[in-house]
Every structure is written in structure tokens, then in C-alpha cells.
N, C-alpha and C positions, 0 to 999 in steps of 0.2 A: 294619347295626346295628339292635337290635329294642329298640323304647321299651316295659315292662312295667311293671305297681302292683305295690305291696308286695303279701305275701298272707301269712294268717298261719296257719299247716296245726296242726289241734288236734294231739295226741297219741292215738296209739291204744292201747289195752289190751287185754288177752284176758284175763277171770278167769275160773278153771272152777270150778265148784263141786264139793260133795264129796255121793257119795252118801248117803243114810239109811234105816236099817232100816224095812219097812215092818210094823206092826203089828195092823190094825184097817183096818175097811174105810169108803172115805169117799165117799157119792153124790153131793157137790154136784159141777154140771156144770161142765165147760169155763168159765171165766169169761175171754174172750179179754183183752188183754194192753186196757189205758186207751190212748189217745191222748196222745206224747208233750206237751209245750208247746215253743211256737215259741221257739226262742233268739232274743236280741237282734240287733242287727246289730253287726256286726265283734267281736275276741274271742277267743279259743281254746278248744276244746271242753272240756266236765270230762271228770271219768276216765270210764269204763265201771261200771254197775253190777254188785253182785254177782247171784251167780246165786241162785233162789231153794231156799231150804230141803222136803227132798220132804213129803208129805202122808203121814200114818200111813194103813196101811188093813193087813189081817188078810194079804192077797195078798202072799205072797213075790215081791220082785223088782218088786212096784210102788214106783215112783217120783215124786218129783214130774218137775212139763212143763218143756222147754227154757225158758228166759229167754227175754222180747221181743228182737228183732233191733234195730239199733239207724236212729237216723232217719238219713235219708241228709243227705250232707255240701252244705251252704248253699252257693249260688251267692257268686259276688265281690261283694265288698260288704259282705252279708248274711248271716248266721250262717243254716246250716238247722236246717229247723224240726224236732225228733223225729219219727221215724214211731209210729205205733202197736204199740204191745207185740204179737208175735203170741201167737198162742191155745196153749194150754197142749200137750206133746206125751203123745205115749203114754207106758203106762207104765214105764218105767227109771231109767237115771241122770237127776241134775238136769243138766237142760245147762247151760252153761257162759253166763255174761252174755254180749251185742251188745256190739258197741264202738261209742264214740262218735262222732256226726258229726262231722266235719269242720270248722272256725268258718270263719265266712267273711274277706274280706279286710277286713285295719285300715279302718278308717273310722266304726265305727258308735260307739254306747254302751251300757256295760251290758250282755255279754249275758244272756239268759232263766236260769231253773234248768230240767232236765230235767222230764218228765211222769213220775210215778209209775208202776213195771210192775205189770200187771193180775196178780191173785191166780190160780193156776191147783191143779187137783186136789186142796186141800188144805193148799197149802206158799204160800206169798209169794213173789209171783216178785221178781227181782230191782229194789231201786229203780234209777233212772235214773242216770244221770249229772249232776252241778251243772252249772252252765251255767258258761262259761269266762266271764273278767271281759272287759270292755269297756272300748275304748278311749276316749278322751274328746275325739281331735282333731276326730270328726263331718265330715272334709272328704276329699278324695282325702289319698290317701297321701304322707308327708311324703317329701320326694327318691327321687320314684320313678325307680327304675331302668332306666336304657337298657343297652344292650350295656356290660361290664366290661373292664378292661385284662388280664384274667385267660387269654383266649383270643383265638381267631378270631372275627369277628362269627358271631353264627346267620341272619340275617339280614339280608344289606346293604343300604346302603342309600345308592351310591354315587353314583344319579344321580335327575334328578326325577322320570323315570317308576316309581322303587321308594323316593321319602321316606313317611319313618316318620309315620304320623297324630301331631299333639301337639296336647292340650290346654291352651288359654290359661291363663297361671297356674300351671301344675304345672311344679315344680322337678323337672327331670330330669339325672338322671345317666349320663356317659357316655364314650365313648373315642375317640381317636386313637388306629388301633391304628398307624400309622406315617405315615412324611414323606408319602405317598400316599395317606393314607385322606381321604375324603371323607365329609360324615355331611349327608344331606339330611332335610329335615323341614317337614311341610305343615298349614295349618292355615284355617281359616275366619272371618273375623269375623260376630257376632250380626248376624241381620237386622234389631236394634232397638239403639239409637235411630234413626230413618230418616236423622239426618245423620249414620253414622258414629260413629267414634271412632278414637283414637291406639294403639299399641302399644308399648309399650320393649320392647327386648330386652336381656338381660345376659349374657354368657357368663363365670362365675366359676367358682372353687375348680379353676383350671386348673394339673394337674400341673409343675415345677419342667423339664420334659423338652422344654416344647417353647412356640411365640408362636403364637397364634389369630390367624384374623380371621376376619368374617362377612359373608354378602351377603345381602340379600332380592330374590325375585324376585316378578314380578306371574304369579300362575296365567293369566292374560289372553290376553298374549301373551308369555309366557315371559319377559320381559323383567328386566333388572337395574333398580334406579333407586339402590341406597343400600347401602355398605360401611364398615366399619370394621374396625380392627386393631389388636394391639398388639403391637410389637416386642421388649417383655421375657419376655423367656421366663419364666412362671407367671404373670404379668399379665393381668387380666380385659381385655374388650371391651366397650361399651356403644352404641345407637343406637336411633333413633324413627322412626315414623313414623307418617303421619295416613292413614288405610284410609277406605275406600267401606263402607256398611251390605251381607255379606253377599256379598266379597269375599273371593277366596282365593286367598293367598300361600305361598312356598315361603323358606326357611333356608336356607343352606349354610353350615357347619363344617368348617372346615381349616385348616393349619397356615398358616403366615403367612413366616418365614424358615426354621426349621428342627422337625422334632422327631426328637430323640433314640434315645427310648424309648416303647413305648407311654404317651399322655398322657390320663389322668383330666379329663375339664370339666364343670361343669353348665349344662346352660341354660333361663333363664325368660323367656317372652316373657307381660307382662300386657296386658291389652286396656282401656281408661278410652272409657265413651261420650261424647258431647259432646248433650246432648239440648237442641235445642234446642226449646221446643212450640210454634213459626210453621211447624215446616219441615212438608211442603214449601212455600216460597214464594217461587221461583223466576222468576216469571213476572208477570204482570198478571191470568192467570186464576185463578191461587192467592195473590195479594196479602191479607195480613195484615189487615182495618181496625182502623183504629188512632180515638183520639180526641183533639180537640183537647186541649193541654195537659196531656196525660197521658202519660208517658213508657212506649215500650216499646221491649225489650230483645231482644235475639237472639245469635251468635256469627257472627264471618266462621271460618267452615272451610270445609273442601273436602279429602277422600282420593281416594289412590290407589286404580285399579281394574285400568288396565294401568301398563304401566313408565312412560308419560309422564302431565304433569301433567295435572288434568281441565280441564275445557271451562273459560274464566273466568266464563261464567254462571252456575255452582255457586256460586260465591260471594257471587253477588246477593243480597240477601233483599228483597222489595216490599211494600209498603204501599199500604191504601188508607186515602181521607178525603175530605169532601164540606166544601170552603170558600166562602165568601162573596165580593165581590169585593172589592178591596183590598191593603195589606200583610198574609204570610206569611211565618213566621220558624221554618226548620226546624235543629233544632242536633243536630247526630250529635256526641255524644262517643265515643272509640274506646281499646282499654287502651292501655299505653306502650308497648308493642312492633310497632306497626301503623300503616300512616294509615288514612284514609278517602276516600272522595268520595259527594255526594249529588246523581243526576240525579230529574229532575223532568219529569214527563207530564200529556197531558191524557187526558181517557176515550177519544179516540181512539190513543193511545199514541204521538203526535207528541213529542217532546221541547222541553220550556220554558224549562227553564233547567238547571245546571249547577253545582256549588261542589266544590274537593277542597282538600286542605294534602298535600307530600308528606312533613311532620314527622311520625314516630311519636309515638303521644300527644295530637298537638294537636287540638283541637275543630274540626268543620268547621261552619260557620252561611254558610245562605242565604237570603238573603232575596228575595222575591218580589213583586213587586204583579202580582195578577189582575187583569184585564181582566173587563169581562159578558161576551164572548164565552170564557174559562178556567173561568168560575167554574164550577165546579159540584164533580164528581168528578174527584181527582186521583191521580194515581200516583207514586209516590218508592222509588226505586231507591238503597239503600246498599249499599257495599264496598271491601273496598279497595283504593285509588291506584295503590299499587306493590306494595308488598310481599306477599308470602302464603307462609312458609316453610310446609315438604309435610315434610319430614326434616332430619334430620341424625343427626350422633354426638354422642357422648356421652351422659346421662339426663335434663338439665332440656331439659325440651316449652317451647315457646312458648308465655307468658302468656295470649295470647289463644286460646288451645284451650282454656283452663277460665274468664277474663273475658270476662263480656259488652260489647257496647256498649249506648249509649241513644240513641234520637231519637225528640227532641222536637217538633210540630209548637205554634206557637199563634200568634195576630193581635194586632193594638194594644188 
């Protein structure tokens, strides 16, 4: 199967023009053809200009010069830009106008008007072409097209050493061409935000012919971690998962109980980052400082990189703070879908003390009294107790991939 964009191919013309007697004789020079102007991006070409009108001169059988040739056709995208009129030709017939570039692919706005053709021996060469109108989506192209139910793939794309590139976000169109086709497809997430981010997948507007279901694999180690399906035949599939910054996973699309007929599906997988700006602070030597009585905030996530879960230290986020001696009263609050727990160091990274709840939601408070031999610089280690869902099915993501927590440190 081969995933492609729209493309939207102007229209070509060929106008010839008609000869003219020539009469009188006309010295002004070659005046080469003007510099078309750059069309917009995306769009379809205008028509082809006419050819120009010849130049009177006394000389039988003179003519005016060929028409400019026309600009070459704009890369995908981008509408190309007119080339320059060429230079006026010998003398005969008028030739015939260039035809128009080619527009480039949906995506842009507006496109440009053509450049005016340069005046040549006498006669007006031909004007340009208008520029084709422009689209207004300004984004990749709207269900862009994979392989159709129309034929054989061009392209297969059966197993993961030949999935198809796909770009986060673009709706693609595509097929089962039977009970055996497989449709693999590879993708990468952003190396920013440095914690990561989640992905949905959806596989919808699935033909009436057959049941889907979908797996993701870790480009890592080849590994499965997360499937879904659905059993009624034209019924969509849905599922999640939380990725490593700059991680690459692999799709598989295929039938689930039966298909029929070749079967039509589209699929979008969107990428949402989770930024949090502590990370990295994983550690004691990348610890956060924080300030008395002033609350700060972070996320517990953690993605996939290979098929198994990541290390539980990803999930840590550390803090530092320089206390006095006495009572210490640290309060982690956590969203409703999660618990928490808060361990507690000194500058040598000895562990002090300890507090978790394993109720999702519930507030974790610990309190401490330093000693003069604690006081000074400390270190506080939040995450969570138990829980930390990585995937599932369906589309609602776990509250706490987009809710922060808070902890609070302060004294008497």
C-alpha cells in the first residue's frame, strides 16, 4: 500500500496564433520576453496566454517572434513560479503561446497572477496566464490518499521492514484489499517536549465489507505492547498511548474476523505533547529548586520507547530546597486518576523519611522535623504509589497526561 497527498495538476492549453501581413519596416530590437511572477502556493494553473500579434514592417513574410514559453510546473506544495518570456524569434509566423505551469499541490492560498509576456519585433507577445485560485485549507491535504479499493496495491506494504512513512495528524485513506492484506505504517514522535507526549489512534469510515483491528509496535525492539478491535463489521477502532520524546513506532491494519470485499478505512494517529518545564529532573543532580511556600507543579508521565514499560525512575520528578531545623510540612496534591507518594533525602541522598495514600486523588502530606545534623539542603522525590496507565483502548487519555500535580513545601 502507498500513502500519497492530494495534488492538484492545472490544466494545459495550446493557443496558436494567427499570422499578419507584414507591411513597413520595424527596427526596434529583440526586446526578450519580462520575467514571469511567482504563483501562490497551491491552486491550479490559469489558462495559457495568447500568442502575440506580428509587428508590421515593409519585409514580406516577416513576422512577429514566438510567444514566451511557459514557467515550469511548482513543486508539491507550491505553485511554480512563471519562467521568463523567451526572446522574440525570427522572422514568420506568430508562434503559438507556452502553456501554463502546472499549480502545485492543495495546500497553499491564493495563487499569484501570471508575469506579463515581453513585447518582441514589433507585435505584443502574448500576456501570461492568471494565476489559478488558491486554496484556503493552508495545511497538508485533507484525506490524503493511501492505496484505493480500486486495484492491486502499487506498493506494499505487508510487513514492517516496507510500512509506509505516515505523518502525525493526516487523515489517510486506505484499503483492505482482502481477508490477507496487511497495511503496516511507521511514524516518529517530535523530539520536543523532552517529556514526551501521547498519541490516539482512530481507524474510521471503515467499508461495511469487513471488522478491523489495530496493533502498535515499538521500532525498539520490534515489540507489540497495545491492540484493539472491532467486531462489527464497518465499525471504527480506537486506542492510546503515551511515547518517549523521539521514539519510533510502527501500525498494523488488518482485518479482525472477516473481510469480504475489498474494504475502504481511514486512519489518523494525533501526537498531544505533555510539556512539562522541570523536566529533565529525574535525579538529585537535575532537581527542580523549589521555594518555601510556593507551590510547584509538574506531570507524572512516562512513554514507551521499546515494547515494555520504562524504567519507574521516569516517573520521578525531584526537587530541591534549603530548610532550617525543626517541623516541615510537604503536601503533594495529585489529579483524580492517580495516587502519589513523597520520599525525602538529605544533601547526601540518604533517605529521611517517607509518605504515599494508594487512593487516586487523595492529597499526600508529610511531615518532618529536622534535626541540626538534616538541616540544611534537601531533596524530595514525588510519583506515583501505584498506579501509572502507559495505554489502553478506546480515546479518553488519562486525566493526568494533561492535570498537573502541586507540592507544597512550608514550616510552622
Amino acid at each position: 500500500m502507498r500513502v500519497t497527498f492530494s495534488r492538484v495538476w492545472g490544466p494545459l492549453f495550446l493557443i496558436l496564433g494567427t499570422a499578419c501581413t507584414v507591411k513597413t519596416v520595424d527596427t526596434t530590437p529583440d526586446g526578450g520576453g519580462a520575467t514571469g511572477g511567482t504563483g501562490g502556493t497551491g491552486g491550479s494553473a490559469g489558462a495559457s496566454g495568447s500568442g502575440g500579434a506580428g509587428g508590421t514592417t515593409s519585409d514580406a513574410g516577416s513576422d512577429g517572434g514566438a510567444s514566451g514559453s511557459a514557467g515550469a510546473a511548482g513543486s508539491g506544495g507550491a505553485a511554480g513560479s512563471a519562467g521568463a518570456a523567451g526572446s522574440a524569434g525570427s522572422a514568420g509566423a506568430a508562434g503559438s503561446a507556452g502553456a501554463a505551469g502546472s499549480a502545485g499541490a492543495d495546500g497553499g492560498t491564493d495563487a499569484g497572477t501570471g508575469g506579463a509576456g515581453g513585447s518582441i519585433d514589433g507585435g505584443t507577445g502574448g500576456s501570461a496566464g492568471a494565476g489559478g485560485t488558491g486554496t484556503t485549507d493552508g495545511g497538508s491535504p485533507d484525506g490524503a490518499s493511501g492505496d484505493s479499493c480500486d486495484g492491486p496495491e502499487t506498493t506494499p506494504n505487508d510487513d514492517r521492514d516496507h510500512a509506509t512513512p505516515y505523518a502525525l495528524g493526516v487523515a489517510t485513506r486506505a484499503c483492505l484489499q482482502s481477508g490477507t492484506d496487511i497495511d503496516f505504517y511507521q511514524f516518529t514522535l517530535p523530539s520536543t517536549p523532552v517529556q514526551g507526549g501521547y498519541v490516539k489512534v482512530q481507524i474510521t469510515d471503515v467499508g461495511t465489507t469487513a471488522s478491523v483491528s489495530t496493533t502498535v509496535y515499538a521500532a525498539f525492539d520490534n515489540g507489540e505492547f497495545i491492540n484493539t478491535q472491532n467486531a462489527t463489521q464497518g465499525g471504527s477502532a480506537f486506542l492510546y498511548f503515551a511515547g518517549k520524546a523521539g521514539a519510533t513506532f510502527r501500525l498494523k491494519v488488518e482485518r479482525y474476523i472477516t473481510v469480504t470485499a475489498p474494504t475502504p478505512y481511514t486512519l489518523t494517529a494525533t501526537f498531544t505533547g505533555v510539556n512539562d518545564v522541570n523536566e529533565p529532573n529525574d535525579n538529585n543532580a537535575s532537581a527542580t529548586p523549589i521555594t518555601l511556600g510556593t507551590a510547584a507543579s509538574g506531570y507524572f508521565f512516562g512513554g514507551y520507547e521499546a515494547s515494555t514499560a520504562p524504567n519507574e525512575t521516569t516517573w520521578e520528578d525531584r526537587f530541591k530546597i534549603t530548610l532550617p531545623e525543626g517541623q516541615a510540612t510537604f503536601t503533594l496534591t495529585v489529579p483524580p486518576d492517580i495516587d502519589g507518594e513523597i520520599d525525602l533525602y538529605n544533601a547526601l541522598g540518604s533517605q529521611l523519611d517517607s509518605e504515599s495514600d494508594p487512593t487516586p486523588g487523595s492529597t499526600v502530606v508529610l511531615r518532618h522535623t529536622f534535626t541540626a545534623d538534616e538541616a540544611g539542603v534537601c531533596y524530595i522525590s514525588v510519583h506515583p504509589y501505584i498506579g501509572h496507565k502507559l495505554a489502553g483502548e478506546g480515546s479518553t487519555t488519562p486525566g493526568f497526561w494533561s492535570t498537573p500535580y502541586t507540592l507544597t513545601v512550608t514550616t510552622p
